[in-house]
Every structure is written in C-alpha cells, then in structure tokens.
N, C-alpha and C positions, 0 to 999 in steps of 0.2 A: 613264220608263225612260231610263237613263244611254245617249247613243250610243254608249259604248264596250261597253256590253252587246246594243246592237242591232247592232253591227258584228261580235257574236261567235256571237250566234243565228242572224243573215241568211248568215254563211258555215256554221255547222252546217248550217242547212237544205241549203243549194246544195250541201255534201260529201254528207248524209244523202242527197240526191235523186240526185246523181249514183251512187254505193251503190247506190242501186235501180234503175237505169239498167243498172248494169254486172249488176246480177242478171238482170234481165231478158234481156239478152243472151246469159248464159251457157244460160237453160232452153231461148231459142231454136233454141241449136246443137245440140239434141238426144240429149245426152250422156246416159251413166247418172246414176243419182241420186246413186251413190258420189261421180261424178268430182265433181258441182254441188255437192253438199252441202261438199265438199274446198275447191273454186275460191270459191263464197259466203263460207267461213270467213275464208281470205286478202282476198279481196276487203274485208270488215266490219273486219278488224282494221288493212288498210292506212286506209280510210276514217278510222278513228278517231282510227289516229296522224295522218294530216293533219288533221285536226280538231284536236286538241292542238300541232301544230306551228304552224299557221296562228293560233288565237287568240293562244299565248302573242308571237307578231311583233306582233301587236296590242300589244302591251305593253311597257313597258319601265321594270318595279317596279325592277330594279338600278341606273339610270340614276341618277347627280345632278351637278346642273347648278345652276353658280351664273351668275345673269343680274343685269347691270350697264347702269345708264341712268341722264339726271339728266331732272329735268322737276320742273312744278307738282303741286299733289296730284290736278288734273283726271287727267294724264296715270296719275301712280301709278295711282287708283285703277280707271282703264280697262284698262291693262296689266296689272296683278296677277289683275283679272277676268278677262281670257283669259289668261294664264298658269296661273291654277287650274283654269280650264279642259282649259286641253292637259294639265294633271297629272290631271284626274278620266277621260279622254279613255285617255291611256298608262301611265300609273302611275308615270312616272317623278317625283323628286322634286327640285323647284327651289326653287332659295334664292333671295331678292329682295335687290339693294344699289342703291339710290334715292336720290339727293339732288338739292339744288337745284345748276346750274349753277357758282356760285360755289367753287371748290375741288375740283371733280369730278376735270376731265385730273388736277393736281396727284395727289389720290387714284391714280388708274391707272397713273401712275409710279410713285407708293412701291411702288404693289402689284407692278410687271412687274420694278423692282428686288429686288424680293424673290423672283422668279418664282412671284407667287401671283397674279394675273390671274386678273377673274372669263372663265368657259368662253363666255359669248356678253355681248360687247360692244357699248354704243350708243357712237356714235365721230363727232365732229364733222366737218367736211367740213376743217376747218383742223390736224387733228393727225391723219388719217389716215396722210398721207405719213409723219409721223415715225414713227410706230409701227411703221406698215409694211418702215419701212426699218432698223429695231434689232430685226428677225426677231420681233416679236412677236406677228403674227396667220399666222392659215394661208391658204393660199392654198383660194379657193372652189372653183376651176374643175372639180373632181373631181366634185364633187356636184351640177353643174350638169349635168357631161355621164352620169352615173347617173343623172341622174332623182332623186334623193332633193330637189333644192329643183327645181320646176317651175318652168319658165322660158316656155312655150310660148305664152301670153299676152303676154310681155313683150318690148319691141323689143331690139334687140341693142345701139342706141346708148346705150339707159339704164343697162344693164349694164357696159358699158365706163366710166361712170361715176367706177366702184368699182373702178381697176385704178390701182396703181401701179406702177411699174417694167415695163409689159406684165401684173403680178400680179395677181388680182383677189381682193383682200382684202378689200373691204367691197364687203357687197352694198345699193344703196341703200333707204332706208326707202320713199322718193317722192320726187316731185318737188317742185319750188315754183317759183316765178318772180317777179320782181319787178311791180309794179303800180302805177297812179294809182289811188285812190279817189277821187269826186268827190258832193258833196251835187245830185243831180237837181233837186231843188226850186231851188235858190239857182242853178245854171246856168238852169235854165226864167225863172227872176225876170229874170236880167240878158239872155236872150233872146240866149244862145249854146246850139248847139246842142252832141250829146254827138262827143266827141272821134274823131277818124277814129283808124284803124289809123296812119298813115304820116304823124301830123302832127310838127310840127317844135319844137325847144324857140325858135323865134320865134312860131311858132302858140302854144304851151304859155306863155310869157312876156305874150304880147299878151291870151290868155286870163284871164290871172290879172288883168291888168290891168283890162281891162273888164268880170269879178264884180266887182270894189275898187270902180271910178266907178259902177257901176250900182247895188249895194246897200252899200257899207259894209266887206264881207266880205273879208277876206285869206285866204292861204291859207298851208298849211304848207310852212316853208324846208325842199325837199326833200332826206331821209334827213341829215337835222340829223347824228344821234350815227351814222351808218352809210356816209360818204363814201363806202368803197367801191365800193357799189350803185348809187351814181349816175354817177361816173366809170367804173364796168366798160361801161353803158350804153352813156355817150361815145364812149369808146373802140370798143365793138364795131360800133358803125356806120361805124367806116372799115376793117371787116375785118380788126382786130386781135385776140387772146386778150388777156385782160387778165394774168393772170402768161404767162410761157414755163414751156415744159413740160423748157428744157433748166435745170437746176441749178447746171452747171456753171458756166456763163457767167453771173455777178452783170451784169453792164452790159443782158444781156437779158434777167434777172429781171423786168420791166416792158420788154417790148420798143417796146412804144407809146412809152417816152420817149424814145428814136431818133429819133424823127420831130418836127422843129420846127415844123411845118403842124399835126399835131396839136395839141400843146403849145401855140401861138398859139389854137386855135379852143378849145379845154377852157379855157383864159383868159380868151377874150372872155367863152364862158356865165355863168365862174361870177365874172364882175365884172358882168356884166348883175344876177344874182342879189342879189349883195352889194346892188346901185343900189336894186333893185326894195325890198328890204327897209328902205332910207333913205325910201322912197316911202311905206311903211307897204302897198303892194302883201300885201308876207308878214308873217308872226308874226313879233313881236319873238324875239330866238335863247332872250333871257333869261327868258323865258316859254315858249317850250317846250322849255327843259331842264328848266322844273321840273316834264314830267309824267312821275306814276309810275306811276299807276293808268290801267287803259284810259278809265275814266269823266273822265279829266283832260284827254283829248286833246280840243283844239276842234273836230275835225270828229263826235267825236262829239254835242257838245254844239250844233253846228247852227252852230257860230262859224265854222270854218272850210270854204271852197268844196272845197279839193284837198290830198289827201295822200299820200306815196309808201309803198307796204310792201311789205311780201313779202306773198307772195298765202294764208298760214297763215293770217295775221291777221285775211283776211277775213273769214269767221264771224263771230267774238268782234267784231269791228265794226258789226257790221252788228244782231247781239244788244242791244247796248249802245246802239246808235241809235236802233232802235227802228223800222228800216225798212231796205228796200235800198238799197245805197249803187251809185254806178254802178261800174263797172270799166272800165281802158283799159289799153292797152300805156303805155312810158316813150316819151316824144318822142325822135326819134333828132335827130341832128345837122345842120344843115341844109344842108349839104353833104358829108353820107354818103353811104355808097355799099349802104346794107343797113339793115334795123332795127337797135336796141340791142336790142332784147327775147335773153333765154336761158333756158333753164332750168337748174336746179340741181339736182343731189342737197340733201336736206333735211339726210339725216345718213346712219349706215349702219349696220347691221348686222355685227359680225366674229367669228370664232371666235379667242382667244386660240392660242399656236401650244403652251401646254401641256397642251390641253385632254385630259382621259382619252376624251373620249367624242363626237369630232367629228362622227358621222353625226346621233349624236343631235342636236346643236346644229345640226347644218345641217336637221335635220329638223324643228325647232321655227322657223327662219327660215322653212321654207316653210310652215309653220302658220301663220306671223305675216305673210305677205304672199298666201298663195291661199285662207287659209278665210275664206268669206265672214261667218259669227257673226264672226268675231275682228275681220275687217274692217271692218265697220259697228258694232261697237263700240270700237275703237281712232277711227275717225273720221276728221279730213285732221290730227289732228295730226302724226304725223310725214310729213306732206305724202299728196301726191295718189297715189293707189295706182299701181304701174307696172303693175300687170295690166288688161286691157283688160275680162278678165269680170269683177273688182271694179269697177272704172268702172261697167259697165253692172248691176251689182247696187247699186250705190250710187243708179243714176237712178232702177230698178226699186221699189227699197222704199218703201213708204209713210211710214217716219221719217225719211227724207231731205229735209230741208228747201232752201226755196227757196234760201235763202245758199249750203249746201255744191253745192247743182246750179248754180249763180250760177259757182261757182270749180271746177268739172268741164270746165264750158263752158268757161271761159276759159282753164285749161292746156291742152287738148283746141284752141282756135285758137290757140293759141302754138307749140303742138306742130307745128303747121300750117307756122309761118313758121321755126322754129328747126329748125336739122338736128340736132342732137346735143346732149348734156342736159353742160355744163361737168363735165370732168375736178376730182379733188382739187387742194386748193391745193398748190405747193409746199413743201417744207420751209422752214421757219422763216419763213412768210408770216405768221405771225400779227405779228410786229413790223413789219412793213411797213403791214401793214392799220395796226397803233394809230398808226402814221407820218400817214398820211392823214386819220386821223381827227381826232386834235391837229389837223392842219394846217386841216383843211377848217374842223372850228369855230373859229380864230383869224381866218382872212378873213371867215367869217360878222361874225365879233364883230368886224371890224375891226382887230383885231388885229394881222395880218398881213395886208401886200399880198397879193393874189392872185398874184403875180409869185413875191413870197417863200415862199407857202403850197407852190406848185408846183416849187419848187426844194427845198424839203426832203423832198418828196415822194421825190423826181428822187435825191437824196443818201441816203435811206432803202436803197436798194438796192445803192449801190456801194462 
C-alpha cells in the first residue's frame, strides 16, 4: 500500500474514533434520545467533512511544478526516483529539465529572460548572488517561519548560508568541505604516521617529501584545475573571508590582497610547490591535466600518496580504490592564526519568483531535505544533509556504507572547528575564480612566476 493511502486511512480512523469519542460523551450527559440522536447526526456529518477536508490537504492533484537541476545520470536517476515519489505521495504533477553542467546557468537565463523559469531551482553557489539580485528567486524565509520547509534539525549558521542581501533565497542542498585524501598503505610503507588536525603546509611539504624518498611515490599538485580551494585555505588561516561580502568596494573584492604579509607568505608556499614538483616530489601538471575519468586519477590507481577534493568526492573515491582512503583537514599556514578548514554550501535549492505555486515548492524542498526515504536515496550527492536526524538516519541504516560514515564523521569534526558554513559568492566572482585558476596553472607549468601569477590574480579584481 501507497503511504499516501496509509496517511488517509490512519487519519480516517483517528476522525472515525474521535466520532465515537464524541458519541459517547453525548449518551453520557444523559439527555433524551430525541436531543442524541439530533447532536450524533451533527456530530457524524462534521466528522466526515473533516475526513474529506483533511485527506484532500493530503493532496495536491492541481499542483505543477516544473523542477530544474544539472548532474550525471547517477544524480538524474536518484532524484527523478524521489521526485515520483513525492508525486505518487501528493498527486501533484512535476516536470523534469536535467542536464549536464556545461550550458545549464546559460539555459536559466534564456529561461528567466523570457520570464519562464523552472518553479524550483538547483543553483550554483557562484550565480546565486546574481540571480538573486535581478529579482529572480523568492525569498524563503516565510516558509521557514510557517513550518512548511522544517528547519528544527538544522543549525541556523547553515541557513544563513543561503542568504543574499540579508535575503534567503537559496536554501542549501548540504554541506561539503574541502579535504586531503591520503593512500594509508603508502604513508604506513614510508613510516609517517596519519596527518594531525593542526598540521602545517611545512608538515604537509616535508610530508610529501619523505613518501617521494621512501617509496617512489609523488603526490597530487594540490587542486591543480581548482586554485580557488587551496588559496581560500591560505588565506582563511590568518582570519580572512576569501571574497568580501561588500560589492561595492572592487579593491575589497578579495580583501586578503591588502595585506602584503599575506601576499609574501601565499608566495613562499606556492613557489615551495612549484620547487617540490621540479623534484618530481608531485605529478607532473602535464599528466594530471590529462585526467578525466575517476579511474585516471593516480591516487586512485595506488600511484599517488595525497590528494586534495572536496569531500563529495570521497565516496566515488574510495569505490574506485577499492578500499578506504584516509581523510584529513588542508594544512593551514604556518604562521596562522586558525585553521583553513570551512565549510560550504554544495549548491541550493530556490523557488523561481514567478512561481504559481510557491508553498508547494517550498513544500517539496522540505520533502527533499527532511524525508528520510528521499534522503538516503538521494545520498551525499548534493553534499552532507543539514539535518541532524538525517545524519543520524544515515549512520542508522544498514545501506550506509563505511565511505559515506567515513565523510559524516569528518564534516561532523570540521563542523567542530568551523563556525559558520561560507556565505554565497559575490556577484560576478565567477570571472575572478577563472583569473586564479589561468593563473595558478601557469606558475604550476612554469609559466608564470609566481610573483606574476599573484599579481594577476591581485588585478582580477580592480
């Protein structure tokens, strides 16, 4: 039986009993049989219209909803499975628009230009702010504070996540965070032991160095095609935000490059880096740009000691391995004043702002982030649940394998050390990211001095 059929018999019964509750009562008071049989009647016919009122709320056959996401066909065909779900569940009826990553945003402009924007939105962490800000999504907070998307599980730092302007237009899918992956075995061989919480990228350097002289083994030139993710690090260990949250002000767009102290020591590392890879310490750059499949990466393949990800990735890593790989925080800086570790929104959740049918949409987010079926079959793709009793249903179940309990744990002690889960990027940060990223692979490659890499970075923004 359908639960949406057990959710309309289980309240039949509970009205039916209540009905019989209230009969009872009335034979009690000892009235004539005239007045009982009169008050019974009222009494059976109020029952029944709440009976009819109450299932049909169960329902919502008029509802349609058109839902928008990009992803592999892993994702597709997890999400369309709870989506038919919530439609055999409500009755409402949802249309799918799915593709892969490449052309998606482009897509969701022609659409929002045309004001035909699908009703619920997956939305990048890098083109929230714009959207947000050319009135195109609704603001959540209504349905936060109705109860229709439950929150009560969820910390209030994660939520703020999802707020632009003060606004909170995207509500986050999960979390994620950045990571070392490291081959246990190949650390065990060279007889270093696993990485501390608070070690330093001269601990993480010297490391790499002695897996090299001990076995052979290099490791991966950290977040090769993702500079970002390793300078956000950098930076966040001398208590910086990696963008500024004011707009206004271009010269504070990257407030970290103010600081010449900074600038000098993010130089040192990543000409250290450069060095270590003339050593043969790392992967040549030229060889791991040429991977494309997971099975290409050397750490899957047992060739390489260390490698940096986002913490999504661990799963599929660790599958493809063909064992556990270990997990650590990023080395902060060695004369920081904090970790680099943060967490992230994965992506978000929005309601378009022309949507016909917003409760419903907010009411399908909360399907998609508190019901536990939807949850443990959607998985940590789009990241680590915000809810605290999805967490603990995820450790709970018996299909929960050791790798996703491996990366529970490990946002779960990041969560630990990180106050607050990184706000949206600013507007038009995605051209700044592709600034850094040119930049960081040319000093990789030699290309560019590091001096020079760092100044175009620096000019990116003004």
């Amino acid at each position: 039986m359908k639960k949406r059929e057990i959710q309309i018999l289980s309240l039949v019964f509970a009205l039916l009993m209540g009905m019989m509750a209230a009969s009872h009562s009335v034979l009690a008071l000892g009235r004539n049989d005239t007045d009982t049989t009169a008050l019974q009647q009222i009494t059976d016919k109020n029952a029944v219209s709440q009976i009819f009122v109450a299932a049909s709320d169960l329902t919502d056959e008029n509802v349609s909803l058109r839902v928008a996401w990009w992803g592999n066909q892993e994702r597709n065909n997890t999400t369309i499975r709870v989506l038919d779900e919530h439609s055999t569940l409500t009755g409402a009826n949802l249309t799918y628009e799915y593709t892969v990553w490449t052309g998606y945003v482009e897509s969701l402009m022609t659409q929002a230009a045309g004001n035909n924007l699908p009703d619920l939105i997956q939305i990048s962490t890098t083109d929230l702010t714009d959207f947000s800000r050319s009135g195109q999504l609704l603001d959540l907070q209504s349905y936060l504070d109705s109860g229709v998307i439950d929150t009560t599980a969820i910390s209030e730092g994660a939520l703020c996540a999802g707020e632009v302007d003060g606004v909170l237009t995207g509500f986050v899918t999960g979390l994620n965070t950045v990571s070392v992956v490291y081959n246990q075995a190949v650390f065990e061989e060279a007889g270093v032991g696993a990485p501390a919480d608070d070690w330093t990228w001269s601990d993480y350097l010297e490391t790499v160095k002695t897996i090299y002289e001990a076995t052979g083994i290099p490791s991966d030139i950290p977040f090769l095609t993702e500079a970002r993710w390793v300078l956000e690090s950098m930076v966040r260990s001398y208590g910086y935000d990696f963008f500024s949250s004011d707009d206004d002000s271009n010269e504070a767009f990257l407030p970290w490059t103010e600081d010449e102290t900074v600038i000098a020591r993010l130089a040192a590392v990543l000409s250290d880096i450069y060095e270590r890879i003339q050593e043969g310490f790392f992967i040549d750059p030229e060889i791991q740009m040429s991977w494309s499949a997971t099975e290409d990466y050397y750490i899957i393949q047992g060739k390489s000691a260390t490698s940096f990800i986002l913490n999504n990735y661990y799963t599929t890593y660790c599958y493809a391995f063909g064992d556990e790989l270990g997990l650590a925080m990023l080395p902060k800086m060695d004369d920081g004043t904090q970790s680099g570790m943060y967490a992230l929104p994965s992506m978000y959740w929005c309601i378009s702002a022309g949507c016909e049918e917003p409760e419903a949409a907010a009411s399908l987010i909360n399907y998609l982030i508190n019901d536990t079926d939807a949850a443990l079959t959607i998985g940590m793709d789009r990241g680590v649940s915000l809810s605290s009793e999805i967490r603990s249903a995820f450790f709970a179940s018996e299909d929960t394998d050791v790798y996703t309990k491996n990366v529970l744990a490990f946002v779960d002690h990041v969560s630990e050390t990180v106050s607050a889960v990184t706000p949206p990027d600013p507007g038009n940060s995605a051209e700044v990211i592709e600034v850094m990223k040119e930049a960081y692979l040319s000093m990789m490659y030699g290309d560019l001095s590091v001096e020079e890499g760092i100044a175009q970075i620096i000019e990116s923004c003004q």
